[in-house]
N, C-alpha and C positions, 0 to 999 in steps of 0.2 A: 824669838821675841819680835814681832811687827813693828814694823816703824812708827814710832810716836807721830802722834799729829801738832800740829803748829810747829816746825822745825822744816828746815831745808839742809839737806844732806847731801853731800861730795859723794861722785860717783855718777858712775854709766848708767843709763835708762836701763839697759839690758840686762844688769846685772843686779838694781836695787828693785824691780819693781814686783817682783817675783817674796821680797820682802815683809811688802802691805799686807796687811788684812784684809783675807777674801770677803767679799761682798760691801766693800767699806767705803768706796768713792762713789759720791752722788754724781759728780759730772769729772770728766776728767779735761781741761782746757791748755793746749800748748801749739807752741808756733814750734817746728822744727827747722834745722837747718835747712835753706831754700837749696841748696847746688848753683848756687851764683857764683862759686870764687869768692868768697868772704874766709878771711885770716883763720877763721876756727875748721873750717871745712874744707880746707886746700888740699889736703893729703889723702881724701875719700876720691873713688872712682863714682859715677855716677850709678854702675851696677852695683857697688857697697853702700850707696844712699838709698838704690831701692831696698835692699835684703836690710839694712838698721833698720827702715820703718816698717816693712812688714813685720820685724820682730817684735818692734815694740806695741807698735797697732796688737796685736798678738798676744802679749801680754799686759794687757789691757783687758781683756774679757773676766777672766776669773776676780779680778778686781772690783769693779764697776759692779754697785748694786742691780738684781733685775729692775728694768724701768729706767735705768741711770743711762749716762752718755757721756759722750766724746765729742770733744768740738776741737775740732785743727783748723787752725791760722796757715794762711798758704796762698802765695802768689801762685796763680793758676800755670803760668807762664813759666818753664825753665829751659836756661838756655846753659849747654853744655858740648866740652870740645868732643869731636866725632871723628875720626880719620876717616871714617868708609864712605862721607857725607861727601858729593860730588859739590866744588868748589863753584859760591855763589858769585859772579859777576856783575856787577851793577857799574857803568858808566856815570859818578855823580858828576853831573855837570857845576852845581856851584861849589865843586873842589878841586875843580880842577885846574890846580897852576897855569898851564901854559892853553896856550893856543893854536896850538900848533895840532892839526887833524889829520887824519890818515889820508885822507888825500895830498895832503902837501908832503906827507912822507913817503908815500909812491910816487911822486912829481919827482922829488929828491931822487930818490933811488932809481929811478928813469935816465934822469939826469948827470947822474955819478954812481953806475952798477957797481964799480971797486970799490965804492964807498961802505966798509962793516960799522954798525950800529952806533958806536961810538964816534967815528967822525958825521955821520948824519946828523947827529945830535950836535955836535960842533958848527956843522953847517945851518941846521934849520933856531940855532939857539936857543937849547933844550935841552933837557938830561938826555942820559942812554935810557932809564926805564921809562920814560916820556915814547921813545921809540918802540920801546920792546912792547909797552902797549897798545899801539895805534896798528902794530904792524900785530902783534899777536893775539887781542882781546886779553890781557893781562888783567883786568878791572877785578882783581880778586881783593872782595872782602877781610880785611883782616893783613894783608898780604900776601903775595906772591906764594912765600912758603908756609904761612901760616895753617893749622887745624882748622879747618872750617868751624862753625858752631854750631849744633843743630835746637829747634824749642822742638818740647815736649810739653803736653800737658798733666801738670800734677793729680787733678779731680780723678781720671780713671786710674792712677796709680793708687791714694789712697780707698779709694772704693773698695778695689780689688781685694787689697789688705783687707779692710774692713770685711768684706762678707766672708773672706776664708776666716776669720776670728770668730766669727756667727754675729759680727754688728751690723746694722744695717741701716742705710742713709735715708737720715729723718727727714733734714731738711737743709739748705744753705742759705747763707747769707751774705750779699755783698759789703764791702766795707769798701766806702768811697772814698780817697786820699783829697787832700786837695789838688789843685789842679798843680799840673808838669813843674809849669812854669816857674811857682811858686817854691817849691821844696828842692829842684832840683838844678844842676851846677848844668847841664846837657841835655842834649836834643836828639833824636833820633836821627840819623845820616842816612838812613832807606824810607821805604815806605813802611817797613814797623813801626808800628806804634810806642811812643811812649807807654809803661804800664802804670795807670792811676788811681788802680781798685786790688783788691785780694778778695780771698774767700774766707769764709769760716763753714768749712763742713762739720755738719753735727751729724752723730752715731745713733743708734739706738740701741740698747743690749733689752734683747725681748724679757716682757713683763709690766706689770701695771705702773702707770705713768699718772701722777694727778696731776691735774691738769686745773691750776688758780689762776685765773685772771688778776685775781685782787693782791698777787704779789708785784704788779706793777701799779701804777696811780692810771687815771683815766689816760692822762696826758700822755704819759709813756707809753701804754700801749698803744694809743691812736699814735704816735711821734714813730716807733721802731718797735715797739712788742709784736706785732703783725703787717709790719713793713721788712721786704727783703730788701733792700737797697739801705746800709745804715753807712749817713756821710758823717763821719770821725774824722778831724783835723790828723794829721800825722805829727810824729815827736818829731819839736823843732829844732832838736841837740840833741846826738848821739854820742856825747860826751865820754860818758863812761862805757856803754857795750854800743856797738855796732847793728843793731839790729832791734833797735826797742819799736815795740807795738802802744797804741797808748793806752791808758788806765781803764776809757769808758771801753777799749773792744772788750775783756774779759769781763766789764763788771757788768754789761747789758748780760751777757750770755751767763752770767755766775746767777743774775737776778731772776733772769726766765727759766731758766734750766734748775733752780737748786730751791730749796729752803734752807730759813736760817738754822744755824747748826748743823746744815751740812757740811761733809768733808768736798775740797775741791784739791785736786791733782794736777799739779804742772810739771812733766815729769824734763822738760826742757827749760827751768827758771831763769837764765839769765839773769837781769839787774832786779827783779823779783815782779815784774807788774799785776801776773795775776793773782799773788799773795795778798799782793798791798790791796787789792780789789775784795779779796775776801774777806780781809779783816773790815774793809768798811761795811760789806753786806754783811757783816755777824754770822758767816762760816768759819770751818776748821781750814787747813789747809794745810799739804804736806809738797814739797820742793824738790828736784833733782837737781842737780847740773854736775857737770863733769869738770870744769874750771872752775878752780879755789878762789880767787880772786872776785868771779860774780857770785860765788858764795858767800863771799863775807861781808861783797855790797849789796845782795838781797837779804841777808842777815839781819845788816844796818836800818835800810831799808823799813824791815819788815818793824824794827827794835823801834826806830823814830814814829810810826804809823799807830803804834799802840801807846805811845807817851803820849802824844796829839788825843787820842781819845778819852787815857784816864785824866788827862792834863788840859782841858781844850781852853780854858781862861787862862794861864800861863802860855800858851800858845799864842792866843791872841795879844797878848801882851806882848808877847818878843816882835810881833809884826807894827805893832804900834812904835816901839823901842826903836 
């Protein structure tokens, strides 16, 4: 028996999606785990976050109507621990406690050869790894014994997937955050960059594609229907999940990619965003997640999004209230 539609269901990607109804998703839309060290992904090596998404990307094909797609949310950018990564040193100068420079630490040690690292440090009024840096280039990133980090870019990871599944990359979108400064607590300490955009690549599973302009209004399209660069404020409270994308990224991409009464796929649901997006575009939609708890808040979610619609003058009432 195939998975009903309008419901979100408990369970692995890997192991529900195989469930659906062949030919039965019009678009399928999901952010997956980034490999950033986020609570839910902690226990994954980053070779087990490539082999999860090829699977799923993968099972994804038999799904997806011909002419339908795939659009993934994804910070382009991943940074992950590396032990084979030769360790990066960077001298930051506006962190650096003391004053004290290798030259005055060879003066020292000139000056008092008996002297080991620890009484130099005594002498020039300064730590011992104040010494062990100036004398050894110690300036490692992270720490002395730390794993180095290494980035990767996500885009050719999913690609790859993608065309071994037979999909093939229609088109991308950027999704412009606000700026750093504004959303976030920190600042970059190198010359990396803050990251203040992600992608959304979209799939194509070959076969015919119609192609309406008239499902967006003039506006829309001239605003983002035919603009790559779409600037989306980010969620201002992570409150309940850790990781929310906001409501307009999947409901642009539900709008131009789908018609109404289509089925839309998010086989990584979280707190439910791109459900709640398809019930206001007047699509089906069907939910994964593997954590019971964003279960029962996309549930929720999804439960208060349909009362607001058959209810929308009580609704406005409680806001007035």
């Amino acid at each position: 028996m195939p998975l009903a539609v309008n419901e979100i269901y408990l369970g692995d990607a890997r192991e529900l999606l195989s469930e659906l109804e062949p030919t039965s998703i019009a678009c399928a839309i999901w952010s997956p785990p980034y490999h950033v060290g986020k609570e839910y992904e902690k226990d994954i090596s980053y070779e087990e976050w490539v082999e999860m998404l090829e699977e799923v990307i993968q099972l994804h094909y038999p799904i997806i109507k011909s002419g339908g797609f795939l659009a993934i949310n994804i910070a382009d950018i991943l940074c992950f621990a590396d032990p084979n990564m030769p360790r990066i040193q960077a001298q930051n100068l506006r962190r650096q406690r003391s004053d004290v420079t290798r030259e005055d630490v060879l003066a020292a040690k000139q000056a008092h050869p008996q002297y080991n690292r620890y009484q130099l440090a005594n002498f020039l009024g300064c730590s011992e790894q104040t010494i062990d840096r100036r004398l050894n280039g110690n300036n490692i990133r992270g720490g002395k014994y730390a794993t180095q980090t290494r980035v990767r870019l996500a885009g050719g990871i999913i690609e790859d997937a993608a065309t071994k599944a037979g999909l093939y990359l229609y088109d991308r979108r950027v999704w412009l955050k606000d700026a750093a400064w504004e959303n976030s607590k920190w600042h970059t300490l190198s010359y990396r960059s803050v990251d203040e955009f992600e992608y959304l690549y979209i799939f194509w599973k070959p076969g015919e594609t119609i192609v309406d302009r008239d499902k967006l209004s003039a506006e829309e399209w001239v605003a983002w229907g035919s603009r790559g660069v779409w600037n989306i404020p980010s969620v201002r409270a992570n409150d309940d999940h850790e990781a929310k994308f906001p409501l307009e990224l999947p409901r642009r991409a539900i709008k131009l990619l789908s018609a109404p009464g289509d089925t839309i796929l998010d086989c990584f649901m979280g707190s439910g965003t791109t459900a709640l997006a398809a019930i206001q575009e007047g699509r089906d939609y069907i939910g994964i997640e593997k954590i019971s708890q964003y279960v029962e808040l996309a549930r929720q979610a999804c439960k208060n999004e349909l009362e607001k619609l058959r209810n929308p003058l009580a609704t406005q009432l409680s806001f007035v209230s």
